[in-house]
C-alpha positions in Angstrom: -12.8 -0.1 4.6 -12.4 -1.1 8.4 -14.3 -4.1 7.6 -12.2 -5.4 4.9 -8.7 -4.8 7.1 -8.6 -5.5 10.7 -6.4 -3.0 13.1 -3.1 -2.6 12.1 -2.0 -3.9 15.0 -3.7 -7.1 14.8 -1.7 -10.4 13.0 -1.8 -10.2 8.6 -1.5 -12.7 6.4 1.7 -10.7 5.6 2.2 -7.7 6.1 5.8 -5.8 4.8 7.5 -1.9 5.8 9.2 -0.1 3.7 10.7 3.0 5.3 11.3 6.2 3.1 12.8 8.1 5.8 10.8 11.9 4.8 12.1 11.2 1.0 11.0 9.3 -1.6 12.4 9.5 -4.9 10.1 8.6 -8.7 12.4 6.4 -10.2 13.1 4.5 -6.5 10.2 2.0 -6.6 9.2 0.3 -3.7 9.2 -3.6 -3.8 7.5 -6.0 -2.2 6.7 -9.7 -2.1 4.8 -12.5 -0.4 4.3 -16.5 -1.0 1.3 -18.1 -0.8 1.8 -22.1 -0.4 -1.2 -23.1 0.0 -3.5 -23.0 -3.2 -6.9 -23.3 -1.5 -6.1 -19.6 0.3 -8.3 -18.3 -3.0 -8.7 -15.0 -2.2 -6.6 -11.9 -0.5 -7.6 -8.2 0.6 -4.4 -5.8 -0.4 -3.8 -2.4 1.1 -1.2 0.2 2.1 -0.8 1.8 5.3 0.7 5.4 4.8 2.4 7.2 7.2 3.3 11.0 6.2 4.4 13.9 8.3 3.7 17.3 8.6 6.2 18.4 5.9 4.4 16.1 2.6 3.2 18.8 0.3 0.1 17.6 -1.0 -3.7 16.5 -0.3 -3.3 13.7 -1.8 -1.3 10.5 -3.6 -0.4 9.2 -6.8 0.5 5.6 -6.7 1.8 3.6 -10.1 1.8 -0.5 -9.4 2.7 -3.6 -10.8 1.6 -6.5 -9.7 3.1 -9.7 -10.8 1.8 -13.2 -9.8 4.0 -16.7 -9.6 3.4 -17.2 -13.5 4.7 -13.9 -15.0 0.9 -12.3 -15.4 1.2 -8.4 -14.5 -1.6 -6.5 -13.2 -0.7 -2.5 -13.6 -2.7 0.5 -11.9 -2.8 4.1 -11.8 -4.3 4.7 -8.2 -5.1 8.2 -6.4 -5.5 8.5 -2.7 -6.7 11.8 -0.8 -4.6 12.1 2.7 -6.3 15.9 3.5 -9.2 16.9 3.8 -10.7 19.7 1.8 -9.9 22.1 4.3 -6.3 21.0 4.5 -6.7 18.7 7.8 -4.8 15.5 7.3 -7.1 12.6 7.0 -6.0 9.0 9.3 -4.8 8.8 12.9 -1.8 10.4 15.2 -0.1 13.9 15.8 2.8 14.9 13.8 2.8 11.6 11.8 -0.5 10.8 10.2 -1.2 7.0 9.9 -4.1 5.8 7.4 -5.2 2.3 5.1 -5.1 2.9 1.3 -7.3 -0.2 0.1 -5.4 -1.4 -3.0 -7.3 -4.8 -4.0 -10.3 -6.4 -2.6 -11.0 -10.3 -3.3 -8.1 -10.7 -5.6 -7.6 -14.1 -6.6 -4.3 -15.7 -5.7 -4.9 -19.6 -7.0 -1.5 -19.7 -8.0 1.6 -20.9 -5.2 4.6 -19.0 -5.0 5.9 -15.4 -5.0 3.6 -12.6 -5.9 5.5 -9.0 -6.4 4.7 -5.8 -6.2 6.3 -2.7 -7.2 4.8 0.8 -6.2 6.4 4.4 -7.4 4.7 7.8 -6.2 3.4 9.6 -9.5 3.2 13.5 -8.0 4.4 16.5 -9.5 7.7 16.5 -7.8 10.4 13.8 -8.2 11.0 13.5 -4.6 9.0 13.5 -2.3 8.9 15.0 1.2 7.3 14.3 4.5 6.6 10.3 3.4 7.8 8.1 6.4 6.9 4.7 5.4 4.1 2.3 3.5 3.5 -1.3 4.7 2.0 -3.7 2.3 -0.8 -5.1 4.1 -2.2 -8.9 2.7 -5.4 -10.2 4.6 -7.5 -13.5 3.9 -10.8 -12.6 2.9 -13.4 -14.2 5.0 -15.2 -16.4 2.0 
């Protein structure tokens, strides 16, 4: 996983915050977009970085997507990310707000130009959420 995405702090191909501000609600989807406009760029790395506080409830994340590229095609996922450990210890980096990469897709093929979307809703138990601060869309170049 490190290999795939450099630092967080280094420069994206895109990279786009959304801020939930401790509460996200189900049917509140989080959207986000990027152009490519160049048609040789091939391939891209997706991922999340997810940064909950002390106060999010679970060990772990639901994530529904929908991907859509510049022609209409959707791609649509079910994905489940563990944020604690087995023992309860938050998994990722920092004090009282935990920072970690969710890797969403690796070599995905983006041959088309224009917008790609994607839309992200949690799928826990709860309708809203607690303790989420924020999750950035991350879009890399692979390296082939």
């Amino acid at each position: 996983m490190i290999l795939l995405f450099s630092s967080c702090e280094s420069k994206h191909f895109h990279q786009e915050t959304k801020d939930i501000k401790g509460k996200w609600l189900s049917n509140k989807p989080l959207e986000y977009s990027f152009d490519v406009k160049d048609s040789t760029l091939a391939k891209v790395n997706l991922g999340f970085v997810f940064r909950n506080n002390m106060d999010y409830e679970y060990s772990n994340i639901y994530l529904f997507t929908k991907f859509t590229d510049p022609k209409g095609n959707e791609m649509v996922d079910t994905l489940q990310y563990y944020i604690a450990n087995p023992d309860g210890t938050w998994i990722g980096k920092g004090m009282n707000t935990k920072e970690m990469l969710l890797v969403f897709r690796e070599n995905l093929q983006v041959k088309d130009t224009g917008t790609y979307k994607l839309k992200v809703w949690h799928g826990m138990r709860s309708d809203k959420l607690i303790g989420i601060e924020d999750i950035s869309l991350i879009v890399d170049q692979t390296a082939d």
